[in-house]
Backbone bond lengths (Angstrom), bond angles and torsions (degrees), N, CA, C in turn:
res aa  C-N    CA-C-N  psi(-1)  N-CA   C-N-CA  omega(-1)  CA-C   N-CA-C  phi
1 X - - - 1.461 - - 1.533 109.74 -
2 X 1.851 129.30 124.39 1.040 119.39 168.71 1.378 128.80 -74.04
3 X 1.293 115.94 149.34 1.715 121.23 -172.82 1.279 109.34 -43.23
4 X 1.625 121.80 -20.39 1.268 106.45 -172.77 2.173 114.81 -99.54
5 X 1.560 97.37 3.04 1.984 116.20 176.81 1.484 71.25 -85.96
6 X 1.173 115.32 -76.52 1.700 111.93 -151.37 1.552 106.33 -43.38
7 X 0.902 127.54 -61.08 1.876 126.12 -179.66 1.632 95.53 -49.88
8 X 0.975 127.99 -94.55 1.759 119.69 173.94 1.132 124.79 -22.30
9 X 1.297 136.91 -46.93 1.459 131.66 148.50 1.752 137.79 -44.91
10 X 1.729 91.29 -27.46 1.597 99.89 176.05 1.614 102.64 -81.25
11 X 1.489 106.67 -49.13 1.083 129.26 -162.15 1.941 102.40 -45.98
12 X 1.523 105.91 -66.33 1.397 125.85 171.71 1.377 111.79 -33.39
13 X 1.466 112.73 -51.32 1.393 128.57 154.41 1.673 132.39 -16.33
14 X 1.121 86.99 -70.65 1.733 121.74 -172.50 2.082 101.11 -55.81
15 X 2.419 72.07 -54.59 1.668 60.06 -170.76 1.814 138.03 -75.37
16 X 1.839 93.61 -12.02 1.367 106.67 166.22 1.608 112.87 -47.39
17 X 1.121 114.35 -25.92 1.684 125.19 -139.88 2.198 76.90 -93.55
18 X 0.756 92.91 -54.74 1.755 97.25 -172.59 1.656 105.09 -72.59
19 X 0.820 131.12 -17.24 1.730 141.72 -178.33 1.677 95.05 -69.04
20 X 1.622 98.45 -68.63 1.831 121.24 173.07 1.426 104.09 -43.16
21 X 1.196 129.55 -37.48 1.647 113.53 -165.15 1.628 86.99 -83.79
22 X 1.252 123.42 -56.21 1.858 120.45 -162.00 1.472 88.76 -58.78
23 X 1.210 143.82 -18.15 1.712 128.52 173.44 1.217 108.54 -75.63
24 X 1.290 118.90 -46.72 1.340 134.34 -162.92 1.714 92.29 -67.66
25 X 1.295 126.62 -86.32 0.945 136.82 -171.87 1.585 120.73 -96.27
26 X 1.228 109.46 71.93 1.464 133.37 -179.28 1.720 100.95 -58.11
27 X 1.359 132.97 -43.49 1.553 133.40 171.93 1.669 112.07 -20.63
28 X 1.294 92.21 -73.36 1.605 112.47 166.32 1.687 114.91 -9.63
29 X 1.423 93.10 -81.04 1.624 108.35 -177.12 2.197 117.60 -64.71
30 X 1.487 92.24 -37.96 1.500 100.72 162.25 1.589 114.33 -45.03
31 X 1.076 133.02 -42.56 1.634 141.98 -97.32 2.005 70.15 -155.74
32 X 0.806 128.03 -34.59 1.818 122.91 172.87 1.223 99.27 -89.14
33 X 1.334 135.49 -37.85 1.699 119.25 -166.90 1.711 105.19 -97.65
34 X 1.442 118.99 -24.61 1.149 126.81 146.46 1.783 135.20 10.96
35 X 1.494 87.78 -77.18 1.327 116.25 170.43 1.452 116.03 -63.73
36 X 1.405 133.83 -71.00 1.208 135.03 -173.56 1.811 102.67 -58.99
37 X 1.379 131.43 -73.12 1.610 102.52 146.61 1.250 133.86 35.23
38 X 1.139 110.64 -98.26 1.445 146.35 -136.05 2.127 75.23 -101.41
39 X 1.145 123.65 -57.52 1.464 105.51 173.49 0.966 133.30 -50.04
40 X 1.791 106.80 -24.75 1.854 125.41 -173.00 1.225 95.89 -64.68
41 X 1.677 110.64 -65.51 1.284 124.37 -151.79 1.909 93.00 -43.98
42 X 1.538 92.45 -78.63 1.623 108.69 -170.84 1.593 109.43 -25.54
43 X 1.367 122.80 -57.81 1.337 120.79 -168.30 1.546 122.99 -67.75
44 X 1.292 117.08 -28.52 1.005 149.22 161.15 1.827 115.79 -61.10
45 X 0.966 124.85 -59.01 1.120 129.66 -147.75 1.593 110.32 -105.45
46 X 1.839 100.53 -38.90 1.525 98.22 -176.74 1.294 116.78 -124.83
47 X 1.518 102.05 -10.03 2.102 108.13 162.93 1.680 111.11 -121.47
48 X 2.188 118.08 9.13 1.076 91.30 171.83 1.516 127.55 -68.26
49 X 1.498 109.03 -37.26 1.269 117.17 177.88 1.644 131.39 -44.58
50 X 1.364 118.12 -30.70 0.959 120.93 155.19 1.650 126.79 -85.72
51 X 1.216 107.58 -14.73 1.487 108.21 -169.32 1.622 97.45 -78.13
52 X 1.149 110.85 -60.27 1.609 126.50 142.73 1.340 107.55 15.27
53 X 1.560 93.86 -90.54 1.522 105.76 -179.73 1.155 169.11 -40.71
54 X 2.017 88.03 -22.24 1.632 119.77 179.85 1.544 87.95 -88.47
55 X 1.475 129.70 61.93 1.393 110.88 162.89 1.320 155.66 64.19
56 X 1.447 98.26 -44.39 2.005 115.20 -175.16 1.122 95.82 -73.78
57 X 1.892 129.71 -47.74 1.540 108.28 178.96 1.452 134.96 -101.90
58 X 1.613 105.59 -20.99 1.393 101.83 166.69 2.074 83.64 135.97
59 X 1.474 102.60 -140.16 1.261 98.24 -146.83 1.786 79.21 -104.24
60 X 1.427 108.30 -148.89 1.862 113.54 -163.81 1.708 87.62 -95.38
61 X 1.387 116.38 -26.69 2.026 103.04 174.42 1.360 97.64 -70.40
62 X 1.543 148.76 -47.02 0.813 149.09 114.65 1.959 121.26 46.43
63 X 1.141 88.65 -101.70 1.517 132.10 -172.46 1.939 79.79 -70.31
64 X 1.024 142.71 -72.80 1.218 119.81 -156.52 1.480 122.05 -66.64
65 X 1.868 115.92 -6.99 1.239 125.08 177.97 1.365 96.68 -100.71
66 X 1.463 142.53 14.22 1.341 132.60 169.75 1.383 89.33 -105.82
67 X 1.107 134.59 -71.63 1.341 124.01 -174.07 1.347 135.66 -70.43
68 X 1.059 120.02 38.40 1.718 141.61 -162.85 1.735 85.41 -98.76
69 X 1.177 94.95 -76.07 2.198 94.38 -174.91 1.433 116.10 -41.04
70 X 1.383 109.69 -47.23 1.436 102.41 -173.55 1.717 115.45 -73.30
71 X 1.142 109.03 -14.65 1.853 122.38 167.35 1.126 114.32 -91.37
72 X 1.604 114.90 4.82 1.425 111.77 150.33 1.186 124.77 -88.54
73 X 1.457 108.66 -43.72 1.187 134.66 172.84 1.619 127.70 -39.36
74 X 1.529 102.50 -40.30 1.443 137.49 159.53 1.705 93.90 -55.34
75 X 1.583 95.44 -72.52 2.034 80.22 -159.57 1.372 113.57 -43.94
76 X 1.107 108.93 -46.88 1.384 135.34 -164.43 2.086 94.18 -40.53
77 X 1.368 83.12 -60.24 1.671 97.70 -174.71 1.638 115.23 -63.06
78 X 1.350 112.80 -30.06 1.424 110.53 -163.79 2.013 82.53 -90.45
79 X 1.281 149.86 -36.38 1.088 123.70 176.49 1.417 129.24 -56.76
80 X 1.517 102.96 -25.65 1.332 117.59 168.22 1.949 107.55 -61.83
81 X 0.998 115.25 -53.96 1.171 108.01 165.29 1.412 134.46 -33.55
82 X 1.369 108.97 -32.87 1.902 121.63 -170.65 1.588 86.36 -83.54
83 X 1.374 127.62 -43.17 1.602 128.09 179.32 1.531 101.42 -32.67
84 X 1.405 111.54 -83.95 1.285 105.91 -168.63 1.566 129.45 -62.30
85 X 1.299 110.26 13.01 1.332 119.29 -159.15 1.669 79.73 -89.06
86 X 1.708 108.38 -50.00 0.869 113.94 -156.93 1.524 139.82 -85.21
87 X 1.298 101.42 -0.52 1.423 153.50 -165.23 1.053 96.90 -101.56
88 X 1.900 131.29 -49.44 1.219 119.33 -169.75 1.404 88.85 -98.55
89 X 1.306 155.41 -14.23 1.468 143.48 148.49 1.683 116.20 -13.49
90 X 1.641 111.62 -80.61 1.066 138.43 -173.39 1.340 108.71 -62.89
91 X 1.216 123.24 -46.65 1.301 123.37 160.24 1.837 113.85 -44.31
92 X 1.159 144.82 -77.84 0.945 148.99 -167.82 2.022 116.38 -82.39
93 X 1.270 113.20 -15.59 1.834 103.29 160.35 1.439 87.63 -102.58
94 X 1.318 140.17 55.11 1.833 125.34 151.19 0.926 110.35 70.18
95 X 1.303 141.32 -13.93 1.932 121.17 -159.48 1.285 80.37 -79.46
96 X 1.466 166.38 -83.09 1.289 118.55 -144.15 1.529 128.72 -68.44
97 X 1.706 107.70 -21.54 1.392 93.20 174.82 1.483 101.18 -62.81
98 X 1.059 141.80 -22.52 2.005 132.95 -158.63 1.690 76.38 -75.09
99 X 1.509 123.49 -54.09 2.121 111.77 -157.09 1.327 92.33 -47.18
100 X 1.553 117.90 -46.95 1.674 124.35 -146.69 1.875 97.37 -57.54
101 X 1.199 103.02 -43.71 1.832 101.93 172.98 1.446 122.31 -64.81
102 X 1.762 118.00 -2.13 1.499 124.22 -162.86 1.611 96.77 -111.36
103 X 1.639 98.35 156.96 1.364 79.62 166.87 0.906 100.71 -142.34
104 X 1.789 86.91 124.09 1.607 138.31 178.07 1.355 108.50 -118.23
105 X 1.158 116.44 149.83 1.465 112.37 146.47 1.449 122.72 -30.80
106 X 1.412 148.55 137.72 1.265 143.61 -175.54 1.996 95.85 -94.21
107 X 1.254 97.94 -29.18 1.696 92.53 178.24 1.532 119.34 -70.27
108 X 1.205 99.69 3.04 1.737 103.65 -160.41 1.697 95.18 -98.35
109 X 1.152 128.58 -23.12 1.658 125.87 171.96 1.824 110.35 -44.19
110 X 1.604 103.14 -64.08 1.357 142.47 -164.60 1.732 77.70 -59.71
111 X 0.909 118.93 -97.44 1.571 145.89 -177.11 1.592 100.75 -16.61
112 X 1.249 142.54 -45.62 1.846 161.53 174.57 1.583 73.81 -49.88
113 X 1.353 101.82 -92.05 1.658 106.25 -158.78 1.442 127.73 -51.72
114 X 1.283 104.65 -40.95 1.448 86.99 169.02 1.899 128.90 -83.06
115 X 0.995 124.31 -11.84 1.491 123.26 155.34 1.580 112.19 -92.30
116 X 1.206 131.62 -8.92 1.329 108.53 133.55 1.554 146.99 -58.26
117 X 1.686 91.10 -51.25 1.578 93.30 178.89 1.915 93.45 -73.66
118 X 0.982 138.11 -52.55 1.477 106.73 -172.09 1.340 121.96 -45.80
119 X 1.773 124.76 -28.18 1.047 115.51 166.12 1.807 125.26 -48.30
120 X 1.633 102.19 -54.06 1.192 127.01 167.30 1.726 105.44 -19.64
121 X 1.389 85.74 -67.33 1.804 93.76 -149.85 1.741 104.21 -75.91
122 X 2.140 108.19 -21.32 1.441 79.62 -178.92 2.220 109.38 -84.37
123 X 1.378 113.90 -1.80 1.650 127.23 153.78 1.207 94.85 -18.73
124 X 1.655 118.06 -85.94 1.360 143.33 -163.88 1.137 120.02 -50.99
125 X 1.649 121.75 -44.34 1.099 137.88 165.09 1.611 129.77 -36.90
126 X 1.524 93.66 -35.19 1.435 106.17 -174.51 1.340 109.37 -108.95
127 X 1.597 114.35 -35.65 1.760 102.60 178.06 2.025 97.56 -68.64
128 X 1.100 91.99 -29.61 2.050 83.21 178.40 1.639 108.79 -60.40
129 X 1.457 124.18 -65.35 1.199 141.56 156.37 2.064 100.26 -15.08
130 X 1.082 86.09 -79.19 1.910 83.03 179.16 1.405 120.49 -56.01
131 X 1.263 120.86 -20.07 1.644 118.96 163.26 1.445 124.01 -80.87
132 X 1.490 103.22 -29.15 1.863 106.91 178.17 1.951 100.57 -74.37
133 X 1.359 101.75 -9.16 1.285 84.52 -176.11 1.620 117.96 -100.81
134 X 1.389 94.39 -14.74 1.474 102.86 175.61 1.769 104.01 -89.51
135 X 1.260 113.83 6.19 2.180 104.63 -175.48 2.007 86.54 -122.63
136 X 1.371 118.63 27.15 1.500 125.01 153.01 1.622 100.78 98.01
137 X 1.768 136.24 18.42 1.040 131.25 141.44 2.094 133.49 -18.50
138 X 0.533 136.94 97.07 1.310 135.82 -140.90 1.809 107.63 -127.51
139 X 1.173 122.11 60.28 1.945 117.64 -170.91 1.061 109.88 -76.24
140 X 1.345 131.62 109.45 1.908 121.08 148.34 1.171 102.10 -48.24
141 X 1.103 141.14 15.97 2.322 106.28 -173.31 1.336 96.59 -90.74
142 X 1.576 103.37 165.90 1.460 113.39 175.10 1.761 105.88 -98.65
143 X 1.568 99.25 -169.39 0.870 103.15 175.52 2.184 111.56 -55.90
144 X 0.850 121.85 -42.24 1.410 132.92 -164.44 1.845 86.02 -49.75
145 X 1.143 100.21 -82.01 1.433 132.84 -166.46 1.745 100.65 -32.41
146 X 1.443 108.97 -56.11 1.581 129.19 165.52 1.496 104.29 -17.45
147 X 1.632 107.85 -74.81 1.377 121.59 -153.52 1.457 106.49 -82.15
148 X 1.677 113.97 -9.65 1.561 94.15 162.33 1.175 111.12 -106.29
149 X 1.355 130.10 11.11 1.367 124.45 165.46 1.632 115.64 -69.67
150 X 1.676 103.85 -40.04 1.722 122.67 -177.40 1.292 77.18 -67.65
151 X 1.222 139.63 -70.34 1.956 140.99 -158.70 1.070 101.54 -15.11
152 X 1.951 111.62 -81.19 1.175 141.50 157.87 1.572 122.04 -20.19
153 X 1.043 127.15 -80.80 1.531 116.79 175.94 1.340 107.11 -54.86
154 X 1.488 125.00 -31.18 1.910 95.89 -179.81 1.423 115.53 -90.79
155 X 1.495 108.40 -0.87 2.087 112.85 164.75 1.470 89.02 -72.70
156 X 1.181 140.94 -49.39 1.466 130.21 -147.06 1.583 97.13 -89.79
157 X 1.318 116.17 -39.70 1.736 121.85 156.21 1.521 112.50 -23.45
158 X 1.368 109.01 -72.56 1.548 133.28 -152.75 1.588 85.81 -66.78
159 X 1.033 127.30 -41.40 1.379 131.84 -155.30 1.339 107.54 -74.76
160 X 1.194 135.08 -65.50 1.468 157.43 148.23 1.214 126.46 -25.81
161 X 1.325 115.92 -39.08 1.680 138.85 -178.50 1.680 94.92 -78.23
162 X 1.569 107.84 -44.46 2.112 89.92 -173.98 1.788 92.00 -89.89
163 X 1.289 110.54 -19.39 1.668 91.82 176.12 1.751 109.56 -52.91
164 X 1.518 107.94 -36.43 1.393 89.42 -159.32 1.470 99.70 -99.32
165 X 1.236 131.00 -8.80 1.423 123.37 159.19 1.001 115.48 -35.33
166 X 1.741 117.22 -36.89 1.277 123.69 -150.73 1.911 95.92 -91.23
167 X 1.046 112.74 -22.87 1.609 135.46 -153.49 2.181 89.47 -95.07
168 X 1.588 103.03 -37.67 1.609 89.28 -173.55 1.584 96.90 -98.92
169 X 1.560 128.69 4.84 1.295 111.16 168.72 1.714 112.68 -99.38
170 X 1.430 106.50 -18.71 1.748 100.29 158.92 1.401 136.98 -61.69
171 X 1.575 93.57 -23.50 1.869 107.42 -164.23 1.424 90.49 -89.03
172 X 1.714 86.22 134.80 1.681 105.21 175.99 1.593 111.90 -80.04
173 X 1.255 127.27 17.92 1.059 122.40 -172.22 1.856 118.94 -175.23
174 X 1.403 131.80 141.64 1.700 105.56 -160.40 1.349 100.62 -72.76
175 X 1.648 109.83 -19.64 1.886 89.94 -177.08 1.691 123.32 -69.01
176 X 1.476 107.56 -30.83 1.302 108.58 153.46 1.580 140.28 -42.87
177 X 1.240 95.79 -50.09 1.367 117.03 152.25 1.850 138.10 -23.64
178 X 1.590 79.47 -65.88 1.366 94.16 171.52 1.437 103.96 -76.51
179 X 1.038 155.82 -40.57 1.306 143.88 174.46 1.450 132.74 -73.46
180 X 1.310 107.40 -10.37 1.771 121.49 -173.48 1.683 92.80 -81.37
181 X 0.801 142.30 -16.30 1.713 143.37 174.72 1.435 117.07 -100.15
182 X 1.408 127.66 -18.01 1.734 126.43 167.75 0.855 117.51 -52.55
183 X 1.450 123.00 -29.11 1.606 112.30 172.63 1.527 107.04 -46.60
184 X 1.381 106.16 -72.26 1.554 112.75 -177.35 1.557 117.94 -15.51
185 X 1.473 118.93 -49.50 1.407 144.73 -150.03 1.684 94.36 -74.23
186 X 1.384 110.99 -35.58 1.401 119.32 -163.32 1.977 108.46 -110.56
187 X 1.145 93.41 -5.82 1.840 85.03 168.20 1.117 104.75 -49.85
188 X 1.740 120.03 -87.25 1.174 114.32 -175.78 1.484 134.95 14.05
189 X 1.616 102.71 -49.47 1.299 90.52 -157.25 1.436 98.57 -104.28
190 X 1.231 106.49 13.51 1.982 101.99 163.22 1.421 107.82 -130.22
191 X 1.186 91.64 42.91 1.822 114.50 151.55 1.560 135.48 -128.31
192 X 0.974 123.42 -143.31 1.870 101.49 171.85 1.879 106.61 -103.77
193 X 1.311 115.46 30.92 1.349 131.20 -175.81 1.616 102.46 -57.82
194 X 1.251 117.86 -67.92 1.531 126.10 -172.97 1.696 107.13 -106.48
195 X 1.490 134.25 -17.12 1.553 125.64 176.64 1.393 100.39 -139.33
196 X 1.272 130.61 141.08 1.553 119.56 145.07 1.388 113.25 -34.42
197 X 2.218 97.89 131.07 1.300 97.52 172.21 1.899 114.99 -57.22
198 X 1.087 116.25 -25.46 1.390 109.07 -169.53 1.538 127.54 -70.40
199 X 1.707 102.62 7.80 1.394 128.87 157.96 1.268 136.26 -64.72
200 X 1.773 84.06 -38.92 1.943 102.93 -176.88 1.408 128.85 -77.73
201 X 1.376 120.32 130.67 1.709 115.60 170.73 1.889 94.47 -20.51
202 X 1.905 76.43 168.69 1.504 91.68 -168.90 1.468 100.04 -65.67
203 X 1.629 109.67 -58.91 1.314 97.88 -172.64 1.260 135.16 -57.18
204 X 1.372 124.30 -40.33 1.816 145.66 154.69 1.870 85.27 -29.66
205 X 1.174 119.20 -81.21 0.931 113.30 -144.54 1.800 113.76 -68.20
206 X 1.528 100.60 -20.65 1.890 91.17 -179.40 1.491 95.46 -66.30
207 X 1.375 115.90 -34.49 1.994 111.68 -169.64 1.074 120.12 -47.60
208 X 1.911 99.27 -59.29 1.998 102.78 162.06 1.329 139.98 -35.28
209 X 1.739 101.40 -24.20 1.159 96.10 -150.91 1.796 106.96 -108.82
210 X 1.617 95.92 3.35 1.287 112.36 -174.08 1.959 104.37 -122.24
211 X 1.151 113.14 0.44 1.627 118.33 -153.76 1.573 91.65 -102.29
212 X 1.652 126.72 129.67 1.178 109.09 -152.58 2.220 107.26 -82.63
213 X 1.089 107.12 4.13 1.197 89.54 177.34 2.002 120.82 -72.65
214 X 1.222 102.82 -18.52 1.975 121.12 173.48 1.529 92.51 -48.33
215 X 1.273 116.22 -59.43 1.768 107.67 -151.63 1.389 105.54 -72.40
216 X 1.774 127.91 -14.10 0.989 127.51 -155.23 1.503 99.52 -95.77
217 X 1.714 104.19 -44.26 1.575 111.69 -171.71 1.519 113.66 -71.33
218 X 1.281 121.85 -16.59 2.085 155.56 131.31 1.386 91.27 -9.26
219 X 1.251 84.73 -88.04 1.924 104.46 -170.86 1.394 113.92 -41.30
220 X 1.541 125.08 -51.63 0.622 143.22 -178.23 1.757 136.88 -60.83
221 X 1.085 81.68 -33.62 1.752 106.89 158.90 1.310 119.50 -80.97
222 X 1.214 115.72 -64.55 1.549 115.54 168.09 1.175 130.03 -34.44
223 X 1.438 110.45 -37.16 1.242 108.83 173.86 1.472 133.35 -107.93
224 X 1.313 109.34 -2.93 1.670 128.73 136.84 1.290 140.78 -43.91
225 X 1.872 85.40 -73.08 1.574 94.88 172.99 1.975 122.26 -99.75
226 X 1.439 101.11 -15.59 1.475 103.29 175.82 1.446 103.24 124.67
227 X 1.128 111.20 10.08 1.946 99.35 -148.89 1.865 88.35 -93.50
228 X 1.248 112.03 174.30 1.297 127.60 -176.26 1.559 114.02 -78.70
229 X 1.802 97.64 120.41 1.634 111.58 -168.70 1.580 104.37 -66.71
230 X 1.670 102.97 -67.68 1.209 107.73 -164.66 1.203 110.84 88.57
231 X 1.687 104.90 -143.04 1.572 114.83 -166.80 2.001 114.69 -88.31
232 X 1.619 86.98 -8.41 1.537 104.15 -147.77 2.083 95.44 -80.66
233 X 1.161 107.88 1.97 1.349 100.25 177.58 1.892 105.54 -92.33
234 X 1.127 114.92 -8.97 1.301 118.91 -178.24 1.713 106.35 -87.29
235 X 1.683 87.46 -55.64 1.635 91.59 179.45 1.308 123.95 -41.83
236 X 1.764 96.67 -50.72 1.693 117.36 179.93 2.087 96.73 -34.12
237 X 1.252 89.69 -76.02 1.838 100.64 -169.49 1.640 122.38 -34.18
238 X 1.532 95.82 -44.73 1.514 121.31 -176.20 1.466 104.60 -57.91
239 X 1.773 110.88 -52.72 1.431 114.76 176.30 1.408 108.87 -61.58
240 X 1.412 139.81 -94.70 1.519 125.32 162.86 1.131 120.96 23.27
241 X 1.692 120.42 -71.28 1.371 126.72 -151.78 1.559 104.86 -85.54
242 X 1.269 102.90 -32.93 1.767 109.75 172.92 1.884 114.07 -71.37
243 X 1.241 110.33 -33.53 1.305 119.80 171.27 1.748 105.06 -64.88
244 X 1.414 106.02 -58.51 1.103 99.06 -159.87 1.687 115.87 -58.74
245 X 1.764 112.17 -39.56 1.177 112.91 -171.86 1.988 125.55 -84.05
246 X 1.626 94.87 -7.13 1.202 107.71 169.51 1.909 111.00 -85.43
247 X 1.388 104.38 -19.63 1.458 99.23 -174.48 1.888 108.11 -86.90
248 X 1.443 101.08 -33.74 1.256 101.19 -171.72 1.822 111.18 -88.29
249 X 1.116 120.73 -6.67 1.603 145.56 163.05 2.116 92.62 -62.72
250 X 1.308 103.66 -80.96 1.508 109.60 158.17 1.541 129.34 -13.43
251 X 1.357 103.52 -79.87 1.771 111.16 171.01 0.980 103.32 -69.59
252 X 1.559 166.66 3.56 0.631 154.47 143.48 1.860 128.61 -49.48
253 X 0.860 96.52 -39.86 1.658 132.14 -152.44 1.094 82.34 -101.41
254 X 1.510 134.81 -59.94 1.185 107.96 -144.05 1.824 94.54 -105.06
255 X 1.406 126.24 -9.52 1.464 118.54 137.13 1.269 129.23 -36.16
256 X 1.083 118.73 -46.53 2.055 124.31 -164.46 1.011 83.66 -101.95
257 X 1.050 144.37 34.39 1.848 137.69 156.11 1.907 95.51 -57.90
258 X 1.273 98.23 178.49 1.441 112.65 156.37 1.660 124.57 -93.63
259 X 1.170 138.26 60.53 1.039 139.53 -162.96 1.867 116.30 -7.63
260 X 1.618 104.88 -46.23 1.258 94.79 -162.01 1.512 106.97 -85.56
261 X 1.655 115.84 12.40 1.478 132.90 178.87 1.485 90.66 -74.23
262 X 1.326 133.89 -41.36 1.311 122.92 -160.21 1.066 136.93 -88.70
């Protein structure tokens, strides 16, 4: 078998092994889409009407097709969150030191989690997706438009998922863990996620307007609801690809550490 069946075979492995836990323990994934939810409902239901109202977006049918992307954006982010939860799991009861004595591929640990949790998060993606549409979500896109929106959330997936690999193999502990990625969860909302940036104080608003989750939730609209991309579908990609290769450069490194260095 060449080194490169054997890594794909472990790898395939790994990721069965992470498929089995989201069966096993379905809470998990409940308990990630949860949150974004529970933001729809709220924004929608008990500040769309007024948010609505100040004009910039229109009425609360309105207001629930502007803020549909950025409550993806959220899911998207809060699955990334269960990553490092889970990352710092394995890290701290030994099962990877026990792989580190097996011989496996060492890339195939890293490799489980992140095509699992993207599976994970695009789950979420769609039971969230099916609730914004039932609280008056409303998309013109076609089919075309569809598949680069899914494109889009699983580049920004892929991206996020090795950031926080990288985020549950630093944390000395899983409760750390779980919290070293909330930031993520909460950009959104100091971007044009829930108001036009051109709402926000000056300073709020230069951050939005430069912070890479804006160009994505941009993208993201445009091609949902119709609204004007601009430059922000490039940026969107550019951010992704810089995330992704600085995070997985990261876990990397800080995997092949020397364990007893740490």
């Amino acid at each position: 078998m060449t080194t490169l069946a054997h890594a794909l075979g472990d790898s395939a492995t790994m990721v069965a092994r992470q498929l089995l836990h989201m069966r096993r323990y379905p809470s998990m994934t409940l308990t990630l889409m949860g949150m974004p939810i529970v933001f729809l409902l709220l924004f929608v239901y008990v500040f769309g009407g007024a948010m609505g109202a100040e004009g910039a977006v229109g009425n609360r049918a309105d207001y629930a097709n502007y803020i549909a992307p950025g409550i993806l954006l959220i899911t998207v982010a809060s699955a990334a969150q269960g990553t490092a939860i889970s990352v710092a799991m394995d890290m701290t009861e030994g099962i990877v030191a026990r792989f580190r004595t097996m011989a496996i591929a060492r890339v195939s640990v890293l490799t489980g989690h992140v095509v699992g949790s993207l599976v994970q998060a695009m789950l979420t993606v769609a039971a969230v997706t099916a609730v914004a549409l039932l609280v008056g979500f409303r998309p013109s896109a076609g089919p075309v438009e569809w598949l680069a929106a899914l494109g889009l959330l699983a580049a920004v997936s892929f991206a996020l998922t090795w950031l926080s690999v990288a985020l549950g193999l630093v944390a000395k502990t899983v409760e750390s863990a779980s919290n070293l990625p909330l930031p993520l969860v909460f950009l959104p909302f100091l971007g044009s996620g829930f108001v036009p940036t051109e709402t926000l104080p000056a300073g709020i608003r230069w951050f939005a307007e430069y912070q890479p989750f804006t160009p994505i939730i941009e993208t993201l609209r445009g091609l949902l609801t119709g609204t004007e991309i601009g430059s922000s579908g490039i940026a969107a990609l550019a951010w992704c690809a810089a995330i992704a290769l600085a995070s997985y450069l990261w876990a990397r490194k800080l995997y092949d550490r020397d364990p007893s260095a740490s």
